[in-house]
SERO-4910 file (N, C-alpha, C, O; in steps of 0.05 Angstrom, whole numbers):
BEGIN
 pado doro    nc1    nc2    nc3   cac1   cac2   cac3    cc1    cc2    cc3    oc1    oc2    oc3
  Unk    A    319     70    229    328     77    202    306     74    182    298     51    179
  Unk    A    296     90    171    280     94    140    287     88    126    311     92    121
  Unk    A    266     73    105    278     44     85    263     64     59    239     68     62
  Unk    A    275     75     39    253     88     21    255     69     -3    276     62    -14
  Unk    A    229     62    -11    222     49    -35    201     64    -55    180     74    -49
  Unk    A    216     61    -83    203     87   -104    183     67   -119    185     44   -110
  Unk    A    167     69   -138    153     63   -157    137     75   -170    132     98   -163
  Unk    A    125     65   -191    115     84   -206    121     88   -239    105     98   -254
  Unk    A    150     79   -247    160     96   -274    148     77   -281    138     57   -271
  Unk    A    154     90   -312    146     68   -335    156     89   -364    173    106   -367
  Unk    A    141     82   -378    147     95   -403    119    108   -414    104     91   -423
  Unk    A    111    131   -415     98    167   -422     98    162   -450    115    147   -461
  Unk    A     80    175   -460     91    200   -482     88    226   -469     73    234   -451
  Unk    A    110    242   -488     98    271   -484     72    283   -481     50    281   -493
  Unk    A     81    297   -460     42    306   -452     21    290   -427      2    298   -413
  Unk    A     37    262   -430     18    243   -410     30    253   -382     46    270   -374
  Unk    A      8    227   -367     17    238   -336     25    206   -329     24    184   -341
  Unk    A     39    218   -294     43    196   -289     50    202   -254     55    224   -247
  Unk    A     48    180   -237     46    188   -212     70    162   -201     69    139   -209
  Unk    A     88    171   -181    105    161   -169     95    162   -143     80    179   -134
  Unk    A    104    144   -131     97    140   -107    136    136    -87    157    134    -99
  Unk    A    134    135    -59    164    131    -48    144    120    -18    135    135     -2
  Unk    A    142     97    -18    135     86      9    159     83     20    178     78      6
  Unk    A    163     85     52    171     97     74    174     65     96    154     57    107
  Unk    A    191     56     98    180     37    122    209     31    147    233     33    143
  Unk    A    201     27    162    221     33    182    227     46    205    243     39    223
  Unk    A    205     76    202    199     91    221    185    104    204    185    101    179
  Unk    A    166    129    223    147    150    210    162    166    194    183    174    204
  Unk    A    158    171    173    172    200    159    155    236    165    165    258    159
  Unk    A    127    228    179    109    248    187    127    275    196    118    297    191
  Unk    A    147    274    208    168    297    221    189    308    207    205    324    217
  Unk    A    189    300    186    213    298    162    208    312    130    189    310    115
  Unk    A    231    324    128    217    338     94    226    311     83    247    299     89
  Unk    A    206    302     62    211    291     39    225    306     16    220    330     13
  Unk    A    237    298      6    243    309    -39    246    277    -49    250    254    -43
  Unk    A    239    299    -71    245    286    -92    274    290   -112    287    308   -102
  Unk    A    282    284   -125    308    277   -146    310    261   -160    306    236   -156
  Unk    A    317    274   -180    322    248   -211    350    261   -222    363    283   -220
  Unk    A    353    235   -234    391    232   -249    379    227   -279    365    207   -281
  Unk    A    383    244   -301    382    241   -327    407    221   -332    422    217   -312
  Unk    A    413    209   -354    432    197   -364    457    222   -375    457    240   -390
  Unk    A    476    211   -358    501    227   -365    500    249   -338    522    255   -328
  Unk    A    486    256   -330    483    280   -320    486    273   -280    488    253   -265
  Unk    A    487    295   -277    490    299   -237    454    299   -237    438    311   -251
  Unk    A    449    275   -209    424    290   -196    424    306   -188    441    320   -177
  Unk    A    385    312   -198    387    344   -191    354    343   -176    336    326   -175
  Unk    A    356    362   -168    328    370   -145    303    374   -170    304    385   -192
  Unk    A    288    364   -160    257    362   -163    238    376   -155    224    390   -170
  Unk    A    234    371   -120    221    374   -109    207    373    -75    200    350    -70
  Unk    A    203    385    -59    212    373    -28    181    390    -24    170    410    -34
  Unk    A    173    371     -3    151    373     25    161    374     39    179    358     44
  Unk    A    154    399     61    155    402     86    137    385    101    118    374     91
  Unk    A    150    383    139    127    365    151    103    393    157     89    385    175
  Unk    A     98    408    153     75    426    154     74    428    124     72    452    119
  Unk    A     75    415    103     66    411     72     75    435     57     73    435     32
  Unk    A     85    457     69     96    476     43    117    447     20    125    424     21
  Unk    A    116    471      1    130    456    -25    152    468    -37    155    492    -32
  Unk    A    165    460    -49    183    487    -62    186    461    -85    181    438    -79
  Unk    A    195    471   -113    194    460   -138    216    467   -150    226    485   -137
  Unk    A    233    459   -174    255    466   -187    239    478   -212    216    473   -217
  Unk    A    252    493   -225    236    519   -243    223    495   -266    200    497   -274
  Unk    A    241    472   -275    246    462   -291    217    443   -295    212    432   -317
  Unk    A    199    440   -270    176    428   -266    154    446   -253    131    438   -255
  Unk    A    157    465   -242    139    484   -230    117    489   -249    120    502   -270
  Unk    A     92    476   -239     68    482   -259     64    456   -268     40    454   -275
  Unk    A     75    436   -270     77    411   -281     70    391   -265     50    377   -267
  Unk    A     94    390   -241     93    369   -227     80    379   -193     78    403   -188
  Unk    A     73    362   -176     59    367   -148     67    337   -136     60    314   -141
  Unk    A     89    350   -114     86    333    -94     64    331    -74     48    349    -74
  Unk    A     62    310    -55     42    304    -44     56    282    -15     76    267    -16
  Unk    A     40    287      6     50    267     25     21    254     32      0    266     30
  Unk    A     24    222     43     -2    211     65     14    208     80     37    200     76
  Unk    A      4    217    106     20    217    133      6    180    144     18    166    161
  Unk    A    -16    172    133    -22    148    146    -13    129    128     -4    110    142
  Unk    A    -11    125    110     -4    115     91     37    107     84     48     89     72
  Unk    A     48    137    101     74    133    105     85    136     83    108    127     87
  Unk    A     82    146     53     81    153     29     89    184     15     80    206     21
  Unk    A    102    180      3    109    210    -12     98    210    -35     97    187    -41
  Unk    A     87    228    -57     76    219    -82     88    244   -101     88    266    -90
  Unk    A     97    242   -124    104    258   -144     78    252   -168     70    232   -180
  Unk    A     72    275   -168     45    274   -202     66    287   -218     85    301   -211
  Unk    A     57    280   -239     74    291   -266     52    291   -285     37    273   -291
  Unk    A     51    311   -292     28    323   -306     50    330   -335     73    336   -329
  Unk    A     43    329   -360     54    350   -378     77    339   -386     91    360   -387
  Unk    A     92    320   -392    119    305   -372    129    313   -407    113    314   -426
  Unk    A    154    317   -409    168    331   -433    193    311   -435    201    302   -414
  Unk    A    203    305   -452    228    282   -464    250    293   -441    266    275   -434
  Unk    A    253    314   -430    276    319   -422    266    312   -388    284    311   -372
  Unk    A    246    308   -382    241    291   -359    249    261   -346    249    250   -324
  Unk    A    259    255   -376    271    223   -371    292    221   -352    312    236   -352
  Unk    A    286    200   -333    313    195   -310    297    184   -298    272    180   -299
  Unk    A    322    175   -278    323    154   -253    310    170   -235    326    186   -225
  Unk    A    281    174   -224    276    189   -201    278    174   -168    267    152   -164
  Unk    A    294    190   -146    298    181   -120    277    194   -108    261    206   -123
  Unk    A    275    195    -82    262    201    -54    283    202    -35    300    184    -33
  Unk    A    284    224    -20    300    220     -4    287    233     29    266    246     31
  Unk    A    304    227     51    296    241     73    317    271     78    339    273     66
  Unk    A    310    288     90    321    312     95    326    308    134    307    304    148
  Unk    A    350    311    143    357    303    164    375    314    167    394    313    151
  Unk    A    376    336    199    393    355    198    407    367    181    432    370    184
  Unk    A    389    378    157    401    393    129    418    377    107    432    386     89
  Unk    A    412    352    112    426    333     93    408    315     90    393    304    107
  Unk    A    410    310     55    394    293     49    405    262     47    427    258     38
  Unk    A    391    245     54    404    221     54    374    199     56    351    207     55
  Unk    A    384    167     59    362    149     64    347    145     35    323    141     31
  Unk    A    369    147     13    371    146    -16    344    122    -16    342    112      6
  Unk    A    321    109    -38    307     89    -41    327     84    -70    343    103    -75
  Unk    A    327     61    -89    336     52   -108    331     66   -132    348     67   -150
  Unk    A    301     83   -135    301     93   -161    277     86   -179    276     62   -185
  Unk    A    265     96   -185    244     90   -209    251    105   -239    258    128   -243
  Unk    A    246     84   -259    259    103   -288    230    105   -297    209     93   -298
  Unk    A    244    134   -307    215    148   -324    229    144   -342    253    141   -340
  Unk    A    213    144   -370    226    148   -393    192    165   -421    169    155   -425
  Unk    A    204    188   -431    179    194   -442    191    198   -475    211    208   -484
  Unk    A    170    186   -484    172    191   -514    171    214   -529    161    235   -520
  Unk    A    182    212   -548    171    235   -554    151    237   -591    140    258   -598
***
């Protein structure tokens, strides 16, 4: 079973960057798509962002150009950059595993929060 642990948030201003990390421990995640997901306040989580285990990416419109996931396969690590990061970026961001078409293996959450 895959233990995912997030870190990384803090508090931005508009415009700054900032880099999340989702260490992995438990078993390899090397065979597995990673995403990403964040929960705004009030709102449904919503998709972010996902690595394939051959590294394609796919992005939500809402960050495309902004943000870049990233995997270390030795390291056992998923990484979100946030480049450009805008007030409406604020939320609880997850990591999750993708496992037979369902995502699950939730980590607790890192809060971004950006000024504005």
């Amino acid at each position: 079973q895959v233990q995912l642990l997030e870190s990384g948030g803090g508090l931005v201003q508009t415009g700054g960057s900032l880099r999340l990390s989702c260490a992995a421990s438990g078993r390899s995640i090397r065979g597995y798509t990673m995403g990403w997901f964040r929960q705004a306040p009030g709102k449904e989580r919503e998709f972010v962002a996902l690595i394939g285990r051959n590294v394609g990416t796919e992005y939500a419109d809402s960050v495309k150009g902004r943000f870049t996931i990233s995997r270390d396969t030795a390291k056992n690590t998923v990484y979100l950059q946030m480049n450009n990061v805008k007030p409406e970026d604020t939320a609880v961001y997850y990591c999750a595993v993708r496992n037979d078409g369902t995502w699950g293996n939730w980590g607790k959450g890192t809060l971004v929060t950006v000024s504005s």
